[in-house]
N, C-alpha and C positions, 0 to 999 in steps of 0.2 A: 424398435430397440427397447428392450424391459431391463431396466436395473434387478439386482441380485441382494440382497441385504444378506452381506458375509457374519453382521454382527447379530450378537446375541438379542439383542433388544433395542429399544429407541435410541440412541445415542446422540449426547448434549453437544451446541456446536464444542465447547472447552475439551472435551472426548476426545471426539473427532480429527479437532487441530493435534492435539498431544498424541493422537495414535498414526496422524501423519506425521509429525516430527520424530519419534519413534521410528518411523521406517526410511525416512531420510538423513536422517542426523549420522547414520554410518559411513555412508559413500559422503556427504557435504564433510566428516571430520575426514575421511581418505582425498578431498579434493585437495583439503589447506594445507593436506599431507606435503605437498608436490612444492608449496611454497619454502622459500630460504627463513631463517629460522627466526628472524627479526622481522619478516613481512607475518611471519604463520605466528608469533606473539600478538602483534597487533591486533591481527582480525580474529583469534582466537577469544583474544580481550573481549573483541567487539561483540561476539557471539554470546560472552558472558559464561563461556568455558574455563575460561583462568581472570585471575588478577594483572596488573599492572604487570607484577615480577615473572606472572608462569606459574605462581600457583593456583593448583585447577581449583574450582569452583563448579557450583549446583548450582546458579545465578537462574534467570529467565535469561531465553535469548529470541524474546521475541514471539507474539501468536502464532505463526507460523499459518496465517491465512492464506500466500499464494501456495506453495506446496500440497497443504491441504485440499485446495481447489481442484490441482493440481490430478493428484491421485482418486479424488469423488469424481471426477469426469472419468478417468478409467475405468473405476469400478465399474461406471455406470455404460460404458461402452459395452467392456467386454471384461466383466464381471470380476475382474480382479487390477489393484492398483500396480501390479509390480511393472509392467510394463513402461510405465510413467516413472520411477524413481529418478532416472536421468533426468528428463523435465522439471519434476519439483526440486530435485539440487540448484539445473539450472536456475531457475526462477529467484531460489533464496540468496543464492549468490547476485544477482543481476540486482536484487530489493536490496541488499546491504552494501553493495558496493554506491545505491542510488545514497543510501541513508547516511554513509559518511562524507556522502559529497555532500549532501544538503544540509547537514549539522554545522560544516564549516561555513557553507555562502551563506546559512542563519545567523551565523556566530552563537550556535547552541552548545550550551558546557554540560549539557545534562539529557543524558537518554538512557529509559531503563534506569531511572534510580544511582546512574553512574556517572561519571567522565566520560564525555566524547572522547574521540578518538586525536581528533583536532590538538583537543584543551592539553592534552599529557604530551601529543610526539610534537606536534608542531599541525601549522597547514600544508605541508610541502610532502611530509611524510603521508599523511589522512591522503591525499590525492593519491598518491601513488598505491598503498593499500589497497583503496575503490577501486583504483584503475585493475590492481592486480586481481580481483574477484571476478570483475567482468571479464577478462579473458579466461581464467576457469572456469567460468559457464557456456561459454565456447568451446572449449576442449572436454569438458564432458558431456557436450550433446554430438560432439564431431567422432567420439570416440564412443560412445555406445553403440551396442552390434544389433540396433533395431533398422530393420528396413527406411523406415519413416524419418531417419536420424538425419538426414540434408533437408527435409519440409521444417522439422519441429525449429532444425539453427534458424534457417528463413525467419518463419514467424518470432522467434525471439529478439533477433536481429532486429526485424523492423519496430517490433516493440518497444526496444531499445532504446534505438533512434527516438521513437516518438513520445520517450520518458523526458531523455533528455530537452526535445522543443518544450515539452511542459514546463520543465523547470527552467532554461532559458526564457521564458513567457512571462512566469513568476517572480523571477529577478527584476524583469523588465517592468511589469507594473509596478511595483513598490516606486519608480519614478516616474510614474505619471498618474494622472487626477483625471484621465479620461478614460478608462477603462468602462467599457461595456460589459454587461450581461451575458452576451453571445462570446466574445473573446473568453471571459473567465471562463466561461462552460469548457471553450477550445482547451483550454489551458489546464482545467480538472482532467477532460479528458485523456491529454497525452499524460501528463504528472500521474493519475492513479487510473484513470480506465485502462492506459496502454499494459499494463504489466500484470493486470490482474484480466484483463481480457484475455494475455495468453498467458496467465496460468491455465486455465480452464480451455484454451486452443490446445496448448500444449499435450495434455490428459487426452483427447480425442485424437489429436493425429497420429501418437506414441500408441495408442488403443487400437488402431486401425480405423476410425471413422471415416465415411464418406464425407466429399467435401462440402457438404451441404452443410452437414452438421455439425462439424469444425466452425464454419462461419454462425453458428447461433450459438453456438458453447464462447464463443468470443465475444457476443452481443452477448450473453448472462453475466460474462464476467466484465463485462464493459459497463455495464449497467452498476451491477455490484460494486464496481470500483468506485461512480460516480456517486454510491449513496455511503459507501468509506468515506470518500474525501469531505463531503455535506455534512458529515458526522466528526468528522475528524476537525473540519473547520471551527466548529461548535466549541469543541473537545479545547481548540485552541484559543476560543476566549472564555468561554466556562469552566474549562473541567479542574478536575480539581490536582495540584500537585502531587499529593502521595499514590494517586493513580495513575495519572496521565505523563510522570516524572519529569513533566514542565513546569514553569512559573506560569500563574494564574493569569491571565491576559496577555501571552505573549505571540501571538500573530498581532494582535494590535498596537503593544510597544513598539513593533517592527515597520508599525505603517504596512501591513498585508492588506492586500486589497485577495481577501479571500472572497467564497461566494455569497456567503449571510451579510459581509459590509458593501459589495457592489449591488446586492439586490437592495441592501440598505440607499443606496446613493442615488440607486437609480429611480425607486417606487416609494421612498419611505418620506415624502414631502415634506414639509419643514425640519424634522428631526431629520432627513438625510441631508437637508441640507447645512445642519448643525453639524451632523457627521464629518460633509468635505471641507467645514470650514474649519474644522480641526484636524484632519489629515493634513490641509496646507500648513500648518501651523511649523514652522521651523524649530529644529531646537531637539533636546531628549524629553520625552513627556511625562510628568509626575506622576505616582500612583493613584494620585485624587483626579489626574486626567485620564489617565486609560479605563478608571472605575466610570469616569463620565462618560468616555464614551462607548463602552458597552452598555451601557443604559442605553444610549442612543438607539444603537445597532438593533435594541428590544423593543424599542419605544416605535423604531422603524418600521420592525416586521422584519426583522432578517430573523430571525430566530424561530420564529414559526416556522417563517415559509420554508428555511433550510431543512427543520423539522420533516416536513411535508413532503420536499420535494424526494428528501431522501425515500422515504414511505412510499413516491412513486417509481421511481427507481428500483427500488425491488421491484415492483409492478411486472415494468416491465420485464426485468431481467427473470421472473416469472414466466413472462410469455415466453420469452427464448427459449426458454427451456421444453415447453411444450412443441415447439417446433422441432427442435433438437432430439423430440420423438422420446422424453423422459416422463414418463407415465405415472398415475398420481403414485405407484406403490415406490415409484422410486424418489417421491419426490422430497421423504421429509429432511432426509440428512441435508438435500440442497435448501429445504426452506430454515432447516436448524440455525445454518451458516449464513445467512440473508438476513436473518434475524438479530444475530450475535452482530453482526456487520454494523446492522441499522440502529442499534440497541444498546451497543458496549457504551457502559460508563455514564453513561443520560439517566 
């Protein structure tokens, strides 16, 4: 299998994302088409296409990383992404319908520099919203006229599913103080590998791939996912509000037992031990406590190692790709996006 480079020249991953949102963004605005006129407001809003009222807007609506992945797996099949647009709709619909669930179990008021969806309609409404996207990503993968269009529902389907166990995992930790290493990894995995593993499934079996190579374009973006999430975790006690349009420590106000504070708790010996004895601590925690204990978290070695591990995680997700028979000439747009992954905002 040899990739084709359709583009003119090297292309940055920011490019790349924006020339896949470009060729999705017609059929995903034709999907919310289909939605009653106060569901297709909401998640219009959500998308960062209109305001509160329905006035349209130029807003961001998002990297648009699975999509992306999404159509660079086509490309790289069989030399052109159009085959995949039905996937990378599904995918963006399947990640936002994830993202207004998880704003509300966060109790997060701010995504994208804006109002959750939650904060303005209610919680009652936000669920039904999410729920309504995930069943449009269903219907446009059951209703495109690609042969491969009952494999491609499959793998989204179980994707799905195995978003959701992540995020039911994630909840569940925040109340307990014994979480392992190996469970968190479980829990990254389904939460951000499952969805990003078939975006990049998705592109290969829309493509016509053989099934070999379906199974390693899922391990690339499985991989990829994992060093997202390691990145993103970071992002959730580092980064900085006017970028990451979160409050500055807020996985750790929340008591998240993300990967950087469990690698903390579990390897980081006296300071992780400082760590759990303020995770137990009852109560809401001061800003002179959450500052404390991200100190911890650093003092621990979660920060590195998340660093790091993310750094291997490409690695790997490297190798997949060499399996998946994508050759060095095809490789840099995949390594562009790997990079942007591991790299955004640090």
């Amino acid at each position: 299998m040899t990739a084709v480079d359709p583009m003119p020249s090297a292309t940055k991953a920011p490019e790349l994302l924006a020339r896949g949102r470009d060729l999705v963004e017609p059929s995903l605005r034709q999907a919310l088409g289909r939605l009653d006129d106060h569901t297709r407001l909401i998640a219009s809003y959500h998308f960062g296409w209109c305001d509160a009222d329905g006035r349209p807007m130029t807003g961001s609506s998002g990297k648009a990383i699975r999509p992306g992945l999404t159509l660079l797996v086509a490309e790289a099949v069989c030399g052109t992404p159009e085959p995949a647009v039905p996937g990378g709709v599904a995918v963006e619909l399947v990640h936002n319908f994830s993202l207004i669930h998880d704003d509300l179990m966060d109790r997060d008021t701010r995504r994208r520099h804006r109002r959750t969806v939650w904060s303005i309609w209610g919680d009652a409404t936000a669920v039904l919203v999410g729920d309504a996207l995930a069943c449009l990503a269903d219907e446009v993968l059951d209703e495109c006229d690609s042969p491969y269009a009952a494999c491609a529902g499959h793998a989204l389907a179980v994707a799905t599913r195995e978003l959701i166990r992540g995020q039911v995992l994630d909840l569940a930790f925040e109340q307990r103080d014994d979480v392992g290493m190996d469970e968190c990894v479980d829990m990254a995995v389904g939460k951000t590998g499952s969805l990003l593993g078939a975006s990049a499934e998705l592109g290969a079996i829309l493509a016509g791939a053989d099934a070999a190579a379906c199974e390693e374009f899922r391990s690339y973006g499985r991989e990829l996912g994992l060093a997202f999430q390691l990145v993103d975790d970071l992002l959730g006690i580092w980064g900085e509000p006017e970028k990451t349009g979160k409050p500055v420590f807020s996985d750790l106000r929340a008591h998240k037992k993300t990967l950087p504070v469990v690698w903390s708790l579990e390897y980081g010996g006296t300071y992780g031990q400082e760590l759990a004895e303020w995770l137990a601590k009852p109560g809401v925690p001061s800003e002179d406590d959450v500052q404390r204990a991200a100190v911890l978290v650093e003092r621990a070695g979660g920060r590195e190692w998340a660093l790091a591990e993310a750094g291997e995680r490409v690695r790997r997700a490297g190798r997949a790709l060499y399996m998946a028979g994508v050759d060095s000439a095809g490789r840099e747009q995949f390594d562009e996006l790997s990079r942007f992954v591991a790299e955004r905002q640090l």
